[in-house]
N, CA, C and O atoms as CSV, one atom per row, in Angstrom:
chain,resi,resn,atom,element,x,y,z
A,1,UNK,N,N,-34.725,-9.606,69.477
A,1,UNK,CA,C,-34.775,-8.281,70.065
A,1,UNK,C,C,-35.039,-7.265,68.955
A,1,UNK,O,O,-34.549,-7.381,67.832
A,2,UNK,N,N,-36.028,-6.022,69.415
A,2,UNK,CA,C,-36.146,-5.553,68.207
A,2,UNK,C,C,-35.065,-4.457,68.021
A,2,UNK,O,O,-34.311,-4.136,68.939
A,3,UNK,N,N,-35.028,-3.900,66.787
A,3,UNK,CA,C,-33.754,-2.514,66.882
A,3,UNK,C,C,-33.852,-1.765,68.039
A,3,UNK,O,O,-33.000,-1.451,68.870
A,4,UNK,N,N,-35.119,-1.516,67.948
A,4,UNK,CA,C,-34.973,-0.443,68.922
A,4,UNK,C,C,-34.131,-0.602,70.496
A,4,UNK,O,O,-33.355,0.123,71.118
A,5,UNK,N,N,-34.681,-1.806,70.711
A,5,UNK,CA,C,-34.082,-2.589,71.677
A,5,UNK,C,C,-32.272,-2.343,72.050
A,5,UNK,O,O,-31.562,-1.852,72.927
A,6,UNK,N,N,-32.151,-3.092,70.662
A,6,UNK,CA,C,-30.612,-3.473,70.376
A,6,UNK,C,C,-29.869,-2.120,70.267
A,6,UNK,O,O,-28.817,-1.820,70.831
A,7,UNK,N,N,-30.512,-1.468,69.551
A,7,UNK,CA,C,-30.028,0.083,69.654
A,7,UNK,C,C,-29.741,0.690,70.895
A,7,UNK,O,O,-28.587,1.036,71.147
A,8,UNK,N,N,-30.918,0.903,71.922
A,8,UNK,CA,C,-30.504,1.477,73.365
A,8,UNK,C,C,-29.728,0.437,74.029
A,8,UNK,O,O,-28.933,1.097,74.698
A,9,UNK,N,N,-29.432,-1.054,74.290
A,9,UNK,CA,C,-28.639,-1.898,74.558
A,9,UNK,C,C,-27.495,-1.553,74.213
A,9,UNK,O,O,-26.784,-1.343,75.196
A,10,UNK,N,N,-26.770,-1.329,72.816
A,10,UNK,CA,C,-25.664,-1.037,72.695
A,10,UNK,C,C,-25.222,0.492,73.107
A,10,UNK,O,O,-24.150,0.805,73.624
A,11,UNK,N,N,-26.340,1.397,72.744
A,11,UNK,CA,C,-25.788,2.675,73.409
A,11,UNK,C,C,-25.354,2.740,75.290
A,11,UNK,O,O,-24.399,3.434,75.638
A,12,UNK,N,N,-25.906,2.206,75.997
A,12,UNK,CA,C,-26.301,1.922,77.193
A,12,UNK,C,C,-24.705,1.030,77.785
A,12,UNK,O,O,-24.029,1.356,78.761
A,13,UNK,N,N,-24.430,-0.211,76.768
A,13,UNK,CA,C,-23.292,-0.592,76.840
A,13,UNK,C,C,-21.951,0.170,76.860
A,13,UNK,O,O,-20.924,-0.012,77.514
A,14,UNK,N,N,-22.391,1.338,75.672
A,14,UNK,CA,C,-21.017,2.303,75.397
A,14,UNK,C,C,-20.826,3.374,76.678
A,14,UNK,O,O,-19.726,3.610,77.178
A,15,UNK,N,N,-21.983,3.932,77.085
A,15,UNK,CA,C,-22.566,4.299,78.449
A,15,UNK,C,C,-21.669,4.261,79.602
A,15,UNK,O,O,-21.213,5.197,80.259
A,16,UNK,N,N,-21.488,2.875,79.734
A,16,UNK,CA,C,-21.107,2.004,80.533
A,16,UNK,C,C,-19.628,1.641,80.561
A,16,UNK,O,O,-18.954,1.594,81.590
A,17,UNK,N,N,-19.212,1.402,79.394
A,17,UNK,CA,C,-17.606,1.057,78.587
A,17,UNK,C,C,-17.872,-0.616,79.300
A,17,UNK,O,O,-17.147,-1.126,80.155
A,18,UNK,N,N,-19.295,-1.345,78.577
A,18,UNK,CA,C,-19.030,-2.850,79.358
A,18,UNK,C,C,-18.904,-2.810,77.632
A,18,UNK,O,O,-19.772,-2.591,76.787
A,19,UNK,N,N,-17.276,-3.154,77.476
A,19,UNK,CA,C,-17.136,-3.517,75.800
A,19,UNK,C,C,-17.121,-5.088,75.707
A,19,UNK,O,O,-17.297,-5.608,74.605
A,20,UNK,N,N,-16.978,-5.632,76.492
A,20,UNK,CA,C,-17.196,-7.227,76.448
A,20,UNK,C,C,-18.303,-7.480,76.573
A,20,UNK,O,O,-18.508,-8.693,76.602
A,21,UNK,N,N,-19.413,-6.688,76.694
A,21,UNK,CA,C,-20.984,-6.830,76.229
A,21,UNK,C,C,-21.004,-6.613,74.994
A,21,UNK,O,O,-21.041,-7.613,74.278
A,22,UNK,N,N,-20.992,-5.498,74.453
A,22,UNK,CA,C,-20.557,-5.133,73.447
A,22,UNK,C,C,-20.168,-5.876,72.023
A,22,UNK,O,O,-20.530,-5.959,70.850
A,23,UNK,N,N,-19.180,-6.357,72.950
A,23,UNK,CA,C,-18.487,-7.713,71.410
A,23,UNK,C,C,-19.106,-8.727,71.678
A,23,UNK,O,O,-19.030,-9.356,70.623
A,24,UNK,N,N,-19.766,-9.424,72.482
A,24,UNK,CA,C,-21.065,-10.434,72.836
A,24,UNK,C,C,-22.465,-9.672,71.516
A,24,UNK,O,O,-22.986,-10.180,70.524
A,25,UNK,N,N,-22.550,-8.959,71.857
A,25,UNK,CA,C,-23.794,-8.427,71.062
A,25,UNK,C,C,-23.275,-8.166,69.609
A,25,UNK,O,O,-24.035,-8.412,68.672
A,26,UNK,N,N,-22.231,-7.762,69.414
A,26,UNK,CA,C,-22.542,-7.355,68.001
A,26,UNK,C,C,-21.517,-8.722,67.273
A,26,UNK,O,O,-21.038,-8.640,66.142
A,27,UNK,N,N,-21.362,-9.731,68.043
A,27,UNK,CA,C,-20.543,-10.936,67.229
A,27,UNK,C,C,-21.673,-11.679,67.354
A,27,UNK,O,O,-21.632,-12.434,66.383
A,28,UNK,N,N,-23.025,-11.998,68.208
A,28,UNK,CA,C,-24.139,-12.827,67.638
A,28,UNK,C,C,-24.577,-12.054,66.700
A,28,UNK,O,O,-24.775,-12.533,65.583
A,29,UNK,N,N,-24.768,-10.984,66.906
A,29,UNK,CA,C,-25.464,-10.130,65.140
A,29,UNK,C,C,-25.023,-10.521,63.907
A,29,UNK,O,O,-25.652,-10.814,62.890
A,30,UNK,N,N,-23.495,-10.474,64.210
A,30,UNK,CA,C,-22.680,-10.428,62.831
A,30,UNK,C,C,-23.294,-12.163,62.424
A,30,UNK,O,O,-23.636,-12.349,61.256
A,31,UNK,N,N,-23.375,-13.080,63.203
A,31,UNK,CA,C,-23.800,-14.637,62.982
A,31,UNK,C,C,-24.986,-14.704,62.812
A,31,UNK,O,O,-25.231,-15.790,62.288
A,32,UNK,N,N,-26.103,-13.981,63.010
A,32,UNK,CA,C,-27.506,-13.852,62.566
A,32,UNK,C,C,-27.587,-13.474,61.229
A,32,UNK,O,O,-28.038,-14.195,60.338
A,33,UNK,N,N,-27.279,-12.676,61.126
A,33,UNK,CA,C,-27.940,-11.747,59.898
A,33,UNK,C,C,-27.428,-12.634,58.377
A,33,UNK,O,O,-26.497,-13.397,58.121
A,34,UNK,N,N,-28.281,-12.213,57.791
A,34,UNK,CA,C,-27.831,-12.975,56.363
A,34,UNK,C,C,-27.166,-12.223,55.556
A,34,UNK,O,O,-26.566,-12.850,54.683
A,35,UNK,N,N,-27.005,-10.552,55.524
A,35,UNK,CA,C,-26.442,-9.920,54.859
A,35,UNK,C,C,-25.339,-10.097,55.068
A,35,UNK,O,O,-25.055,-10.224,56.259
A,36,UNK,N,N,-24.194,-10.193,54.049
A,36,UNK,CA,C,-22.586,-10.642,54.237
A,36,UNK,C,C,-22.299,-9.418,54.701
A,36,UNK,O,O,-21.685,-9.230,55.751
A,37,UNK,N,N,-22.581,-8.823,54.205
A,37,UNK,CA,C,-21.865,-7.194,53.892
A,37,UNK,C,C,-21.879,-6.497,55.852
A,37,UNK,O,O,-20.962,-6.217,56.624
A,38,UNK,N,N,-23.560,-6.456,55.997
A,38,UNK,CA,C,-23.724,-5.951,57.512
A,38,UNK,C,C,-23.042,-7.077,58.436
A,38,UNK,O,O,-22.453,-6.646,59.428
A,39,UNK,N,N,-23.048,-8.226,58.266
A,39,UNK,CA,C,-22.486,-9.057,59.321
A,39,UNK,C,C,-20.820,-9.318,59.284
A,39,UNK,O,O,-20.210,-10.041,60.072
A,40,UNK,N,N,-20.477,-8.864,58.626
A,40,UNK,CA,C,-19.000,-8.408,58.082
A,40,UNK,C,C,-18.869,-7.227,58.785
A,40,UNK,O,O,-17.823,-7.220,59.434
A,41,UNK,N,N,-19.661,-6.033,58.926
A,41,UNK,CA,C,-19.705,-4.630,59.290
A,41,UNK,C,C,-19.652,-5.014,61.071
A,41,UNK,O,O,-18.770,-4.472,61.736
A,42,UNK,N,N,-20.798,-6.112,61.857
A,42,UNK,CA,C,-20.586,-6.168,62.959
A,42,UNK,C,C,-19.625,-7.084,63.455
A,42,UNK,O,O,-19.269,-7.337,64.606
A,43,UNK,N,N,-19.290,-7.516,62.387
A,43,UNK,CA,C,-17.917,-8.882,63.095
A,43,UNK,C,C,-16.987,-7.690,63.542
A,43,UNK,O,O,-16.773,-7.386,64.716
A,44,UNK,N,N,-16.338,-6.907,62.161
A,44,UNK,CA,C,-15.453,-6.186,62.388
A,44,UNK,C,C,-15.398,-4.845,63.543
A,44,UNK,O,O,-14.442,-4.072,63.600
A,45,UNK,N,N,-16.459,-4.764,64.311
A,45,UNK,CA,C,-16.965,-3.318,65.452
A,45,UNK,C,C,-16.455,-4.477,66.622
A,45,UNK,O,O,-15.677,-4.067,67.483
A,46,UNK,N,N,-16.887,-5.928,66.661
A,46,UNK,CA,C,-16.668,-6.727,67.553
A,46,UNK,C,C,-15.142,-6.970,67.447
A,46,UNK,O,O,-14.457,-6.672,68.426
A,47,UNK,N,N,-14.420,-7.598,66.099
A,47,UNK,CA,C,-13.132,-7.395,66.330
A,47,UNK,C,C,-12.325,-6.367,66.801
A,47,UNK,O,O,-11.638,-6.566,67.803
A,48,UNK,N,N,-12.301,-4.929,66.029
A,48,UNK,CA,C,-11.680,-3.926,67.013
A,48,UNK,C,C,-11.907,-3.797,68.366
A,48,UNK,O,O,-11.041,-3.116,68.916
A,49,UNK,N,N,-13.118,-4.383,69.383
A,49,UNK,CA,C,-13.099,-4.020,70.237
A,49,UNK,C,C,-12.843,-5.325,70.945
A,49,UNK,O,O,-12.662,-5.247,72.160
A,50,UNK,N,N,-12.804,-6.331,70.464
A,50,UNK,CA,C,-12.055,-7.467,71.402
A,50,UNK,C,C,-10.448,-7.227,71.152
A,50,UNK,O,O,-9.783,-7.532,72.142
A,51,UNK,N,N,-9.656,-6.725,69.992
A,51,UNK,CA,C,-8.414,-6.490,70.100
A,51,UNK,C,C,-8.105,-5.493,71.028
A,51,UNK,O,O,-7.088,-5.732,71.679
A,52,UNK,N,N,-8.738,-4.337,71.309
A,52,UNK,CA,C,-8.697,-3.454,72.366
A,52,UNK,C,C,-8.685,-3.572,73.896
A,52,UNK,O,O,-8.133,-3.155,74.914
A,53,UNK,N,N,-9.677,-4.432,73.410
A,53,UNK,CA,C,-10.069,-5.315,75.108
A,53,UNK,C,C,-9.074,-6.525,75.709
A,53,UNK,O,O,-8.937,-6.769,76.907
A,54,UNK,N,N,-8.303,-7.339,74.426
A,54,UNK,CA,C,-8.003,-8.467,74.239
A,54,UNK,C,C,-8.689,-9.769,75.247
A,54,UNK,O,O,-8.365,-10.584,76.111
A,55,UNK,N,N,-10.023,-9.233,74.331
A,55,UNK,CA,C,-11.164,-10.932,74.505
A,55,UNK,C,C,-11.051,-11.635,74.089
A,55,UNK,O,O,-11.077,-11.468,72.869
A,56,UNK,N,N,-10.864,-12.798,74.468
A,56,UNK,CA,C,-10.378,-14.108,73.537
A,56,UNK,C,C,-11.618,-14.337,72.682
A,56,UNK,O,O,-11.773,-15.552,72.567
A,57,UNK,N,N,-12.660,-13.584,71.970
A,57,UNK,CA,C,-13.235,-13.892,70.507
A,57,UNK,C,C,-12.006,-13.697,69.427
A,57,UNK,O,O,-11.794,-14.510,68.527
A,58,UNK,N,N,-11.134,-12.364,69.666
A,58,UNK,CA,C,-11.057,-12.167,68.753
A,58,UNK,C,C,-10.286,-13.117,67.567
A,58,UNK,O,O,-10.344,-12.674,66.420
A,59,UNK,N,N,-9.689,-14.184,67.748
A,59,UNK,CA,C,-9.284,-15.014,67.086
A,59,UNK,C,C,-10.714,-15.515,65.675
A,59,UNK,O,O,-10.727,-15.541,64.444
A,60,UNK,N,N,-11.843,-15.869,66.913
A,60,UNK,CA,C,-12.935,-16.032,66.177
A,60,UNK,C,C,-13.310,-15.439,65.289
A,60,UNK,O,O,-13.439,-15.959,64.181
A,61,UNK,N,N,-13.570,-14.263,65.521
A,61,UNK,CA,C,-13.885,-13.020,64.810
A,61,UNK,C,C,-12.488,-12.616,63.429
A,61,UNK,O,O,-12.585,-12.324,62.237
A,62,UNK,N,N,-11.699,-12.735,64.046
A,62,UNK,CA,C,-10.615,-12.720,62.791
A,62,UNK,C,C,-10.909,-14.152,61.630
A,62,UNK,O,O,-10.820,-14.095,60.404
A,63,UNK,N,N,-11.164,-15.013,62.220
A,63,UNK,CA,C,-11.069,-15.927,61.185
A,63,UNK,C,C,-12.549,-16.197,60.522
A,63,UNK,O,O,-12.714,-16.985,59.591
A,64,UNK,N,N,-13.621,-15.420,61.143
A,64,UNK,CA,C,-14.549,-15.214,60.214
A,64,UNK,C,C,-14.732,-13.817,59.436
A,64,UNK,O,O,-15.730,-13.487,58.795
A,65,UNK,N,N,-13.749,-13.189,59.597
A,65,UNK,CA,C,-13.399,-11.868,58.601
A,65,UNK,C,C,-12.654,-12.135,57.118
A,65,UNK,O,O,-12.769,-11.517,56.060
A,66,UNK,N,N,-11.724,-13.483,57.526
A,66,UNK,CA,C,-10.663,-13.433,57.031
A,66,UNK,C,C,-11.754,-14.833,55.967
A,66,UNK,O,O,-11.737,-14.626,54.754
A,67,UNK,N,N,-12.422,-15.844,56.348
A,67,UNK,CA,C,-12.854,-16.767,55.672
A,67,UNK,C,C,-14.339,-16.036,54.543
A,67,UNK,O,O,-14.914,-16.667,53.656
A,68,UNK,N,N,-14.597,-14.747,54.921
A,68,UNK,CA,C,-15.448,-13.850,54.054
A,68,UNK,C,C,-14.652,-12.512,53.269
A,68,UNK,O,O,-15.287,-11.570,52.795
A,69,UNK,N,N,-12.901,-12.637,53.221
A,69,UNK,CA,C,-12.161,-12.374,52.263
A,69,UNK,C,C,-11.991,-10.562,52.839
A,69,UNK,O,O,-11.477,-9.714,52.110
A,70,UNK,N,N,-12.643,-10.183,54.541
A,70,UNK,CA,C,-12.449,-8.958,54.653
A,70,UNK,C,C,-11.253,-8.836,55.517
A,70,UNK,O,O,-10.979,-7.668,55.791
A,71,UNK,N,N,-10.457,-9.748,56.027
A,71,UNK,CA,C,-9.056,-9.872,56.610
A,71,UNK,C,C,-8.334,-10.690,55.545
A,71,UNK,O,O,-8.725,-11.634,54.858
A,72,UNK,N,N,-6.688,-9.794,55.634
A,72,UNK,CA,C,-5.480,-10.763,55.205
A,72,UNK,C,C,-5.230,-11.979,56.214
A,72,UNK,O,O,-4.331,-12.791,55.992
């Protein structure tokens, strides 16, 4: 998908408050991308909002925060 795409997708999502789209979209991002740093940046938008939501990623998402040294 291109940004632009992904961009109005996620705005459209927030739109909406479908945050379990939301953490669907930006926890495959965070697993795409090769940059540690940005996919660290979308794990963690997906973790706060599955703890908010309490989606069962967030375990996932914690333990790939925590195995790239950005969670205790």
């Amino acid at each position: 998908m291109k940004k632009s795409k992904i961009n109005k997708k996620i705005t459209l999502c927030y739109k909406q408050r479908r945050y379990n789209h939301l953490i669907q979209i930006f926890a495959k991002k965070s697993r795409k991308i090769k940059d540690l740093d940005n996919a660290c940046f979308l794990a963690t938008q997906a973790y706060v909002l599955s703890l908010e939501s309490n989606n069962p990623l967030s375990k996932n998402l914690f333990n790939f925060l925590r195995k790239n040294n950005r969670e205790n």
